[in-house]
PDBQT receptor file of N, H, CA, C and O in Angstrom, charges set to zero:
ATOM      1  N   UNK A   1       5.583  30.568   7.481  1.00  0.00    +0.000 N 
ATOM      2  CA  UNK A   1       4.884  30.090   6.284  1.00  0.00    +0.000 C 
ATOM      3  C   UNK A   1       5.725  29.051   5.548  1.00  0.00    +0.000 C 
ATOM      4  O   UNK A   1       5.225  27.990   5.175  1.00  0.00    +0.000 OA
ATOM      5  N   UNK A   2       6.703  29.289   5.389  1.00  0.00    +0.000 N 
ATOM      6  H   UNK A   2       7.109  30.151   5.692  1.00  0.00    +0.000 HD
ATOM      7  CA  UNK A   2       8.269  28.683   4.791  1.00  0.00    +0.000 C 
ATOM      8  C   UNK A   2       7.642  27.059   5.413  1.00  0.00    +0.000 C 
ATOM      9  O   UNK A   2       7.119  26.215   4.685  1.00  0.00    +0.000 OA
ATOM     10  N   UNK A   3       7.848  26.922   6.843  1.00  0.00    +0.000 N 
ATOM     11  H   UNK A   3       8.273  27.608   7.434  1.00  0.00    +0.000 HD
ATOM     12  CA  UNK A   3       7.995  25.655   7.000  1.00  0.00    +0.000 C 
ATOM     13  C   UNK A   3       6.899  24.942   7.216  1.00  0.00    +0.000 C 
ATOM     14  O   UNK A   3       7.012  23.777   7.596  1.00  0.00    +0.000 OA
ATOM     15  N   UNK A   4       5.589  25.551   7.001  1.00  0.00    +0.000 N 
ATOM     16  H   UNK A   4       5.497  26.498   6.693  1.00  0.00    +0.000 HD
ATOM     17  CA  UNK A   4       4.718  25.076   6.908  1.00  0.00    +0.000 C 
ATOM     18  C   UNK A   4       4.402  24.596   6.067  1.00  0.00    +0.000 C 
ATOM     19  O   UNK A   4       3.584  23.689   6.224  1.00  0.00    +0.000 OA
ATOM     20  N   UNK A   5       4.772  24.861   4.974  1.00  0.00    +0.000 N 
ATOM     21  H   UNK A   5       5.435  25.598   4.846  1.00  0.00    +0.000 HD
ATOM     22  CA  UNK A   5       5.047  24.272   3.422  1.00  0.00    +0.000 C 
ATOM     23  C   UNK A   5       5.434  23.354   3.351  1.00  0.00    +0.000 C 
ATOM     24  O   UNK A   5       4.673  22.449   3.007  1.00  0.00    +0.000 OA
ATOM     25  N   UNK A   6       7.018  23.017   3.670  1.00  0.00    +0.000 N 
ATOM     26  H   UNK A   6       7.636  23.752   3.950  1.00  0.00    +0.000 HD
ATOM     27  CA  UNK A   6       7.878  22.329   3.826  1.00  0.00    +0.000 C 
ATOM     28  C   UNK A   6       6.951  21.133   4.501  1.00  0.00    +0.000 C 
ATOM     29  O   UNK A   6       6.534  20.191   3.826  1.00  0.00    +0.000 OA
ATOM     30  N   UNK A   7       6.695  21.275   5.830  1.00  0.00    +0.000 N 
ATOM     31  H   UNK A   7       7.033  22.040   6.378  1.00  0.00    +0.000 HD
ATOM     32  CA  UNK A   7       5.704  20.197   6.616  1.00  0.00    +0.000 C 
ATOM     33  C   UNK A   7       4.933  19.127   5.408  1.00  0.00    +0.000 C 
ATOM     34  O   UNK A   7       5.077  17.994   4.951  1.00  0.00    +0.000 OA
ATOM     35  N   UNK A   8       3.855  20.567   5.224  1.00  0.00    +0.000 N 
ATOM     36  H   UNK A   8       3.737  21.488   5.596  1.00  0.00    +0.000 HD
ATOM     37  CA  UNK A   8       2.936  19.757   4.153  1.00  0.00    +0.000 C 
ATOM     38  C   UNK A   8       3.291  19.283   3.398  1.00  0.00    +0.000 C 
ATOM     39  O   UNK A   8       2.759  18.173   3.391  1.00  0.00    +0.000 OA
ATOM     40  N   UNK A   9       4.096  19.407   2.436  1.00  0.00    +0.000 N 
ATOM     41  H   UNK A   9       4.528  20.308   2.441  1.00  0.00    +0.000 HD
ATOM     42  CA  UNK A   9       5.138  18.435   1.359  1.00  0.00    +0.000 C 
ATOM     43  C   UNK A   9       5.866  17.246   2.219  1.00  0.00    +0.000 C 
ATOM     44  O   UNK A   9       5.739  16.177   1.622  1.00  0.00    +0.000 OA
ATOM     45  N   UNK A  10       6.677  17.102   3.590  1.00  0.00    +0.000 N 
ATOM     46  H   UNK A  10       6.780  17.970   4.075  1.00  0.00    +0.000 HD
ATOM     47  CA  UNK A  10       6.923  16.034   3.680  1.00  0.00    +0.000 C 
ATOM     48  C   UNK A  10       5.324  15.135   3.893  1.00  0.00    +0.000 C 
ATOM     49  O   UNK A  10       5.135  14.128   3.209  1.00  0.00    +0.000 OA
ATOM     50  N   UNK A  11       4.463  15.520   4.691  1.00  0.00    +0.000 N 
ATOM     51  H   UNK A  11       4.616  16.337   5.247  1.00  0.00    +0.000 HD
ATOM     52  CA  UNK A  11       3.718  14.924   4.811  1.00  0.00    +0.000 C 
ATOM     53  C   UNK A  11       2.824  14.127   3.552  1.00  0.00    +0.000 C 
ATOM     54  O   UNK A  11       2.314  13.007   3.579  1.00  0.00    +0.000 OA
ATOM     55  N   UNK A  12       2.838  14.954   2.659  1.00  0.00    +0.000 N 
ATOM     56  H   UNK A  12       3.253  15.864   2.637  1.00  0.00    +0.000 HD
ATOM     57  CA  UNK A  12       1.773  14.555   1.155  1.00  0.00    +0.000 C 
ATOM     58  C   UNK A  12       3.007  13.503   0.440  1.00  0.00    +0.000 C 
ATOM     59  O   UNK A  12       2.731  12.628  -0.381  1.00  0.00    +0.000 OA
ATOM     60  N   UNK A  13       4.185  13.751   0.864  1.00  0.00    +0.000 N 
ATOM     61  H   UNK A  13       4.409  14.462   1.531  1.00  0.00    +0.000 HD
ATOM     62  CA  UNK A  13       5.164  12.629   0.374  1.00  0.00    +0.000 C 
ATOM     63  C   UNK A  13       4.992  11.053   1.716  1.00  0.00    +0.000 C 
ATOM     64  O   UNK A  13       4.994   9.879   1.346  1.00  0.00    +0.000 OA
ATOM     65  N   UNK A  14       4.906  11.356   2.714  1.00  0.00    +0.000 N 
ATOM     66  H   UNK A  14       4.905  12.310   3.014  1.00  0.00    +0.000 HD
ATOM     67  CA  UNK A  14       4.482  10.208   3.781  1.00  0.00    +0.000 C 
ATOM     68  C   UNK A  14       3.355   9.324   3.308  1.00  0.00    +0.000 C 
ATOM     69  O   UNK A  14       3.184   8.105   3.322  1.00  0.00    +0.000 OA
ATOM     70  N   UNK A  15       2.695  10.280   2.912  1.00  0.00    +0.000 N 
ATOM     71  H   UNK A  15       2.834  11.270   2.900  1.00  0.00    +0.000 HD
ATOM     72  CA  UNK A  15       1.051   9.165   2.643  1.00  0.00    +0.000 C 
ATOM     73  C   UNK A  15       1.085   9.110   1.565  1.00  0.00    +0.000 C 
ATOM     74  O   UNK A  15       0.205   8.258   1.442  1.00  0.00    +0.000 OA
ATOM     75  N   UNK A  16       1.584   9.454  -0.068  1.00  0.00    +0.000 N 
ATOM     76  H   UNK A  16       2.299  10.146   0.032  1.00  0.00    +0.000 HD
ATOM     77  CA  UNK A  16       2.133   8.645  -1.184  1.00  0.00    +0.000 C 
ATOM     78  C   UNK A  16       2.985   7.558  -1.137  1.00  0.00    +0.000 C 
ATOM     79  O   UNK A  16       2.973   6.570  -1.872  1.00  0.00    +0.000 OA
ATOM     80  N   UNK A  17       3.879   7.867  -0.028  1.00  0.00    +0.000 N 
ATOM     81  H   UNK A  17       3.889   8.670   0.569  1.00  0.00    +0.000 HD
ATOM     82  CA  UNK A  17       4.662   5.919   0.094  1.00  0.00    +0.000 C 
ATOM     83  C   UNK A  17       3.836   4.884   0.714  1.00  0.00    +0.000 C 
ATOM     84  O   UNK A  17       3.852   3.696   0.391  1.00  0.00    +0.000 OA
ATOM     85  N   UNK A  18       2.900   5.568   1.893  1.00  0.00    +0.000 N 
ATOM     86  H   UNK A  18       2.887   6.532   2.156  1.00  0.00    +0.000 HD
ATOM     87  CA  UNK A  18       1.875   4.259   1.948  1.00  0.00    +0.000 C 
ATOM     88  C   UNK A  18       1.040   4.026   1.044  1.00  0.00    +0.000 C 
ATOM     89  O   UNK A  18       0.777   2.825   1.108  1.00  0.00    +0.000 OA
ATOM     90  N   UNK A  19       0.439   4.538   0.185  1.00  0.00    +0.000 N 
ATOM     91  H   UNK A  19       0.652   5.514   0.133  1.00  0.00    +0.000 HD
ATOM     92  CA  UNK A  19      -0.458   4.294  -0.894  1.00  0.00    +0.000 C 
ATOM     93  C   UNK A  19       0.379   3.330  -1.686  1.00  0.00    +0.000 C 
ATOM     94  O   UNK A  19       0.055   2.163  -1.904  1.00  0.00    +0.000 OA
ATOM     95  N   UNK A  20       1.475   3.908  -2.095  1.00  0.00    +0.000 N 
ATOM     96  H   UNK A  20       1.739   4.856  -1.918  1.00  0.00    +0.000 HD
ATOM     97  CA  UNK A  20       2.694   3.375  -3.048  1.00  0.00    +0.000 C 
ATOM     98  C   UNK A  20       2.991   1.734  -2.382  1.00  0.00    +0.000 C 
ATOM     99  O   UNK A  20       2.987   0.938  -3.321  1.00  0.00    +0.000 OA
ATOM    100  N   UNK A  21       3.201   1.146  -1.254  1.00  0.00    +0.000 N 
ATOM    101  H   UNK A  21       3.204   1.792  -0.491  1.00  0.00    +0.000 HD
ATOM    102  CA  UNK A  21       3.560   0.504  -1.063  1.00  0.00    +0.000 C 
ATOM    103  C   UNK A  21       2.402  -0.666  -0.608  1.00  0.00    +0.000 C 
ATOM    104  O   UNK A  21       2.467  -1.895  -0.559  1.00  0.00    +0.000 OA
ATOM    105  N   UNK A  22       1.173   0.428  -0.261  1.00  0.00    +0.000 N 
ATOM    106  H   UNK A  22       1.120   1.425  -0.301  1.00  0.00    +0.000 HD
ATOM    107  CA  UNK A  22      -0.116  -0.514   0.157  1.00  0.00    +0.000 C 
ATOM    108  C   UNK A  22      -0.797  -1.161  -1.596  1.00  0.00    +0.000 C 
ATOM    109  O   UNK A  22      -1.505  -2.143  -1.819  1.00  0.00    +0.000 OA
ATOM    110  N   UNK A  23      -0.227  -0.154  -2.546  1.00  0.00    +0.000 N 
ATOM    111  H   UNK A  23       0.348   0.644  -2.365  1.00  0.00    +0.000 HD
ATOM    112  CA  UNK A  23      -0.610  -0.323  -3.748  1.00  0.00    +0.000 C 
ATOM    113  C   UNK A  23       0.296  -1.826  -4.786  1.00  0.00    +0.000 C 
ATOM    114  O   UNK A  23      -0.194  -2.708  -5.491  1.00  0.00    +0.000 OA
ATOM    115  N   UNK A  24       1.432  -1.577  -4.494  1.00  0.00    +0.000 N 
ATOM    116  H   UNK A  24       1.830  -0.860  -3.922  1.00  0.00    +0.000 HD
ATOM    117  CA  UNK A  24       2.237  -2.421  -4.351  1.00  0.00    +0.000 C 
ATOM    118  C   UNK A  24       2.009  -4.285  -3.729  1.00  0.00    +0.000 C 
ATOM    119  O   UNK A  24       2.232  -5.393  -4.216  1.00  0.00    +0.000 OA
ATOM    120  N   UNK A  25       1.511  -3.816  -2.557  1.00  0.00    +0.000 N 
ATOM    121  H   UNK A  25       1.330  -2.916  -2.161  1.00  0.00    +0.000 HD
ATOM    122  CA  UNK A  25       1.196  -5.337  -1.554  1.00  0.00    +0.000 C 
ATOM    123  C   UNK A  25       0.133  -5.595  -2.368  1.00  0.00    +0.000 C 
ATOM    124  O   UNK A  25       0.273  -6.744  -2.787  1.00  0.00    +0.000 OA
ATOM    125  N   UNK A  26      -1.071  -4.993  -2.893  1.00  0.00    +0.000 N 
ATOM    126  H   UNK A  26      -1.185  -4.060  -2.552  1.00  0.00    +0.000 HD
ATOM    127  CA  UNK A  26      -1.846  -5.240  -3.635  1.00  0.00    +0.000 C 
ATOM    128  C   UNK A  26      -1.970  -6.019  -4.737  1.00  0.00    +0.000 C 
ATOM    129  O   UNK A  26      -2.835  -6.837  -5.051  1.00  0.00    +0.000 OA
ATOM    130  N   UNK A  27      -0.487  -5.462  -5.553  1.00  0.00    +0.000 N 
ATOM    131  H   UNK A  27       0.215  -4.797  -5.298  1.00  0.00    +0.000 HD
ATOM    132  CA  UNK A  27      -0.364  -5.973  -7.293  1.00  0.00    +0.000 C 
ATOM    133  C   UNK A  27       0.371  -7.037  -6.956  1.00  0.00    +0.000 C 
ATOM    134  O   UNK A  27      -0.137  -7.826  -7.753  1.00  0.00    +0.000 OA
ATOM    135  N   UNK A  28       1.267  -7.740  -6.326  1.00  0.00    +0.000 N 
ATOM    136  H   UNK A  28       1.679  -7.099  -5.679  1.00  0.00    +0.000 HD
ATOM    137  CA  UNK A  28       1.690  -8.617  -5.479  1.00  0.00    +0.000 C 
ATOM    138  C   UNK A  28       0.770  -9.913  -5.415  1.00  0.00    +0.000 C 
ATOM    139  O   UNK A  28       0.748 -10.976  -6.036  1.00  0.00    +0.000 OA
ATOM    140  N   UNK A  29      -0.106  -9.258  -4.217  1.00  0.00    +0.000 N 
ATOM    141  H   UNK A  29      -0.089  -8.394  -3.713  1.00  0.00    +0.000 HD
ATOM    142  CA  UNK A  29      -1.092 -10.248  -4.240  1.00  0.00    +0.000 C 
ATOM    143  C   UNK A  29      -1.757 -10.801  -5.235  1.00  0.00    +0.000 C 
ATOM    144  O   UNK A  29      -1.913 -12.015  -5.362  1.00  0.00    +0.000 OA
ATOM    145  N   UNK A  30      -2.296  -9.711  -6.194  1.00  0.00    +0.000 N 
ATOM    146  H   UNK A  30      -2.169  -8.725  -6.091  1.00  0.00    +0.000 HD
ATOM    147  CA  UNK A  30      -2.931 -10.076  -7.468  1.00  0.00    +0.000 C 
ATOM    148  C   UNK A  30      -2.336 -10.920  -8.626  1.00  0.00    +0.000 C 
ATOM    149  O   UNK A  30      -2.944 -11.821  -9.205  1.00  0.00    +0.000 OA
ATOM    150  N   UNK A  31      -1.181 -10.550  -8.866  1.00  0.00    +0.000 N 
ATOM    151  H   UNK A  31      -0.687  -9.819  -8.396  1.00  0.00    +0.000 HD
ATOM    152  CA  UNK A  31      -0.063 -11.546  -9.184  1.00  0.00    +0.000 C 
ATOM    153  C   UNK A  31      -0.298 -12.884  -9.124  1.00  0.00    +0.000 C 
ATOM    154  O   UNK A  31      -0.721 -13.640  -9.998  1.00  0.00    +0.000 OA
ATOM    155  N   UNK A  32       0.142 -13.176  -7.571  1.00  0.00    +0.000 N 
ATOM    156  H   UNK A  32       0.486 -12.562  -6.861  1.00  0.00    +0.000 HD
ATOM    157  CA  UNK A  32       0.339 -14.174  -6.676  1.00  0.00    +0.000 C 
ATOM    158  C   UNK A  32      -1.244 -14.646  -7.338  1.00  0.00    +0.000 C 
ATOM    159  O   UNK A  32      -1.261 -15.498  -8.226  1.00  0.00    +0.000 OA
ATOM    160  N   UNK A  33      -2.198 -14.194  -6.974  1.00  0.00    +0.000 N 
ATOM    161  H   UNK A  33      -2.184 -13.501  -6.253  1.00  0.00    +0.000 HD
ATOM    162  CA  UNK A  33      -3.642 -15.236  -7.019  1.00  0.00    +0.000 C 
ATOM    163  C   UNK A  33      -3.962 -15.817  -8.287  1.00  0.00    +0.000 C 
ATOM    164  O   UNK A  33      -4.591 -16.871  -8.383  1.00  0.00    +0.000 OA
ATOM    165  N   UNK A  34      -3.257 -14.699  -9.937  1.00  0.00    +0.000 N 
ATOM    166  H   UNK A  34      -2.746 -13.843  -9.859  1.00  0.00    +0.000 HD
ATOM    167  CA  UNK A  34      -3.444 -15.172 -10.595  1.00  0.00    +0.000 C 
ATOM    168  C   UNK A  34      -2.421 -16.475 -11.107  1.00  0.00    +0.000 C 
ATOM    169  O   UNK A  34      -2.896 -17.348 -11.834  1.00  0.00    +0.000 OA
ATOM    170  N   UNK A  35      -1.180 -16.520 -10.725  1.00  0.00    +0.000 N 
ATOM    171  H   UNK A  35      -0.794 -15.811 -10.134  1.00  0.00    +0.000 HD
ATOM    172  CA  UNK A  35       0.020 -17.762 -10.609  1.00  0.00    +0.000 C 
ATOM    173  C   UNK A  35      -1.060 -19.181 -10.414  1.00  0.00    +0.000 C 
ATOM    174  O   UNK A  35      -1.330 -20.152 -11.122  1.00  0.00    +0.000 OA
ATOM    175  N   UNK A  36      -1.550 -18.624  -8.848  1.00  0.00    +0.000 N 
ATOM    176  H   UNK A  36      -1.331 -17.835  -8.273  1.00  0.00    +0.000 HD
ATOM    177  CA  UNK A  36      -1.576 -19.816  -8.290  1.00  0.00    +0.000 C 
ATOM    178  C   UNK A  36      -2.981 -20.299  -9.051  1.00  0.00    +0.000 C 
ATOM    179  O   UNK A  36      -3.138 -21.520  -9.018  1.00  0.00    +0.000 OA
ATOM    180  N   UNK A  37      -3.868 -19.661  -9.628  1.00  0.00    +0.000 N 
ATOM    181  H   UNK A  37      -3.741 -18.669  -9.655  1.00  0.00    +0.000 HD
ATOM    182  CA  UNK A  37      -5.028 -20.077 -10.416  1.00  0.00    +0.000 C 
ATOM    183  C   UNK A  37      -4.587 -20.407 -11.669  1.00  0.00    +0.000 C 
ATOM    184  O   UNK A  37      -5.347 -20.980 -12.451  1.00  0.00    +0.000 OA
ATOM    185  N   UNK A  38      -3.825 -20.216 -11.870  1.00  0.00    +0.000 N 
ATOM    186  H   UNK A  38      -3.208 -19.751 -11.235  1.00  0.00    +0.000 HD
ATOM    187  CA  UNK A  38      -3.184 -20.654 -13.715  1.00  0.00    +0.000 C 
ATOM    188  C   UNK A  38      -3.100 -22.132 -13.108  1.00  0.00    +0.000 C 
ATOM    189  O   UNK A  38      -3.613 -23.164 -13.539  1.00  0.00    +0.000 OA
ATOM    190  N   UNK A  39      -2.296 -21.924 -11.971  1.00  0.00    +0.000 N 
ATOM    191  H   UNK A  39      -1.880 -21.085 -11.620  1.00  0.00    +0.000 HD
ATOM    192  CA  UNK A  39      -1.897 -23.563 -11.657  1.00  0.00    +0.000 C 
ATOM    193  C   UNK A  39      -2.525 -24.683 -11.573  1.00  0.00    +0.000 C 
ATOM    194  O   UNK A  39      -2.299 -25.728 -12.182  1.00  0.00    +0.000 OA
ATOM    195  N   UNK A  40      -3.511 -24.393 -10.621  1.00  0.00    +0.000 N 
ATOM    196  H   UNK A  40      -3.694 -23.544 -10.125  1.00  0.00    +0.000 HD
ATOM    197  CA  UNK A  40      -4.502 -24.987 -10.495  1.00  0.00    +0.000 C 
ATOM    198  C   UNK A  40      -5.684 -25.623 -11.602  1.00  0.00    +0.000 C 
ATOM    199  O   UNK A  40      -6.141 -26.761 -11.506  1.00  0.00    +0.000 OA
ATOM    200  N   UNK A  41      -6.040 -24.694 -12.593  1.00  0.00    +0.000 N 
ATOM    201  H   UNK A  41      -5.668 -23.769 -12.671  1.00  0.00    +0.000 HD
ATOM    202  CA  UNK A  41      -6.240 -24.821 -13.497  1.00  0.00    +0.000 C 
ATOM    203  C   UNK A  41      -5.305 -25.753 -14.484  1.00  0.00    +0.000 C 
ATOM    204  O   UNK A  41      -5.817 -26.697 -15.086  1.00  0.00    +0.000 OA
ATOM    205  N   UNK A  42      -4.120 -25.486 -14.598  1.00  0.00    +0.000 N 
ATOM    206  H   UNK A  42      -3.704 -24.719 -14.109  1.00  0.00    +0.000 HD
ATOM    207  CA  UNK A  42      -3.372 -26.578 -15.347  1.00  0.00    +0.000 C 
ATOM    208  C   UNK A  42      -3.369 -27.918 -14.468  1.00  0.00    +0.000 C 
ATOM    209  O   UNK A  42      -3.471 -28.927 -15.166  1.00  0.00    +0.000 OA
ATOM    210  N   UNK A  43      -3.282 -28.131 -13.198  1.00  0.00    +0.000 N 
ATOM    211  H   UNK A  43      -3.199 -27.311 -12.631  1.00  0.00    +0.000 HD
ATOM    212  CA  UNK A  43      -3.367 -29.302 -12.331  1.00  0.00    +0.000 C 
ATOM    213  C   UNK A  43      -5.005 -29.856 -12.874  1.00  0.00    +0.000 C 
ATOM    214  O   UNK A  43      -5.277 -31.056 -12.916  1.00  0.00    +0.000 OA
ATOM    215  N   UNK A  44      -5.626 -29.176 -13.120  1.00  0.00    +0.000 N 
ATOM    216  H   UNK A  44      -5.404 -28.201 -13.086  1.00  0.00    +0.000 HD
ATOM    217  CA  UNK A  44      -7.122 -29.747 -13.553  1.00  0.00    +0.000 C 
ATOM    218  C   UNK A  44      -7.580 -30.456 -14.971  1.00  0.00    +0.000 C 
ATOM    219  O   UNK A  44      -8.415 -31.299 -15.300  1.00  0.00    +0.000 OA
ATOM    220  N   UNK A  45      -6.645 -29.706 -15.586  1.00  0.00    +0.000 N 
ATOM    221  H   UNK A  45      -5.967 -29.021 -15.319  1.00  0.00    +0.000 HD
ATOM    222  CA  UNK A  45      -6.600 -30.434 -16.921  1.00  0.00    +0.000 C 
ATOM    223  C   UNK A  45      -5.653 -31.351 -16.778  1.00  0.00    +0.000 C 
ATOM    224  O   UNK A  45      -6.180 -32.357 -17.254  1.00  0.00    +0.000 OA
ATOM    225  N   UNK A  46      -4.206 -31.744 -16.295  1.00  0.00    +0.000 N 
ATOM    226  H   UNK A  46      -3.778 -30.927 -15.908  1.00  0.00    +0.000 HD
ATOM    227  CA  UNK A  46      -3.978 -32.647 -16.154  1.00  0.00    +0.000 C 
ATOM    228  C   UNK A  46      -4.512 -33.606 -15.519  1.00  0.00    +0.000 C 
ATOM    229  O   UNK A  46      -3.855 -34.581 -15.884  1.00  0.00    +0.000 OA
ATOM    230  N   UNK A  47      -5.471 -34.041 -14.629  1.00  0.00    +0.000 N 
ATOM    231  H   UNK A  47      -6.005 -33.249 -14.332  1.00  0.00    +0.000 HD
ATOM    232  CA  UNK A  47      -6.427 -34.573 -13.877  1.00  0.00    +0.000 C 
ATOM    233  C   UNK A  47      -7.063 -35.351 -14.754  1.00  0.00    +0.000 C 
ATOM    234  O   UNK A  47      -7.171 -36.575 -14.819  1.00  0.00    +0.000 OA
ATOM    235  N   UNK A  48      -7.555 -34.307 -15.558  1.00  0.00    +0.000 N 
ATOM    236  H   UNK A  48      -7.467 -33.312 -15.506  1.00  0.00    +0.000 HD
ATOM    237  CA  UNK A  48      -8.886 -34.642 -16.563  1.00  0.00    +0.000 C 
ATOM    238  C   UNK A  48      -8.045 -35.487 -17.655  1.00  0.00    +0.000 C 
ATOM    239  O   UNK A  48      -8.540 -36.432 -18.270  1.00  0.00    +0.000 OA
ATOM    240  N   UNK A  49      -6.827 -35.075 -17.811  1.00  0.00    +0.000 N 
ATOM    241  H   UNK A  49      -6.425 -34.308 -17.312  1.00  0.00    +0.000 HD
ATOM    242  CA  UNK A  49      -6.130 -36.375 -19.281  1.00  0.00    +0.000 C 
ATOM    243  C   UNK A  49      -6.145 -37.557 -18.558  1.00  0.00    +0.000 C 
ATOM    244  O   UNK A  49      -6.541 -38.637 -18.997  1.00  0.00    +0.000 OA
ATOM    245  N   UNK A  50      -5.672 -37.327 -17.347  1.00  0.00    +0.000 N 
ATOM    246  H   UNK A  50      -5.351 -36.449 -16.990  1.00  0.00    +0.000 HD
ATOM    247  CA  UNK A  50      -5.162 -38.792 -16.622  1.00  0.00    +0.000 C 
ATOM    248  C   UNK A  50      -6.693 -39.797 -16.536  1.00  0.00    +0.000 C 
ATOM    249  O   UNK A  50      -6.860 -40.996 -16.758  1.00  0.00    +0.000 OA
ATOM    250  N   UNK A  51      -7.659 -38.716 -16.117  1.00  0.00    +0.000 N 
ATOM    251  H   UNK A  51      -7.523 -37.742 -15.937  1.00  0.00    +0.000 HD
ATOM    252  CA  UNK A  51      -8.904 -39.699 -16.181  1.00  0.00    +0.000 C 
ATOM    253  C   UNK A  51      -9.190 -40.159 -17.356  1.00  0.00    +0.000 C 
ATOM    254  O   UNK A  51      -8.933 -41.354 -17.503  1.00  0.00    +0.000 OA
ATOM    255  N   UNK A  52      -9.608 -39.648 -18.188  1.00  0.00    +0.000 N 
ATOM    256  H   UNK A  52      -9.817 -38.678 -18.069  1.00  0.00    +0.000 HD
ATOM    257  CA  UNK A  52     -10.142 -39.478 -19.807  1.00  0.00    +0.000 C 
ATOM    258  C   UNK A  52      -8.668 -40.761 -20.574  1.00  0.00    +0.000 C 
ATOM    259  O   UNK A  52      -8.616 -40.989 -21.783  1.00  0.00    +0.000 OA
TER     260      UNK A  52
């Protein structure tokens, strides 16, 4: 019984670090998309002075 326990706890700790780390690559990305859309967005208004 002992190590069957044991099992299940490493295991419920195994698939919290992939969540943890798939959760992670996630906020990352989200990050990343909002950077690069700020940017873009500021590249657009500069666009628009240079025309204007």
């Amino acid at each position: 019984m002992q190590l069957n326990c044991s099992s299940f706890i490493i295991r419920l700790l195994k698939s919290l670090r992939i969540v943890q780390s798939w959760f992670d690559g996630n906020l990352l990305r989200l990050v990343g998309g909002n950077l690069i859309l700020t940017a873009l967005v500021q590249k657009t208004q500069d666009l628009d002075r240079l025309v204007a």
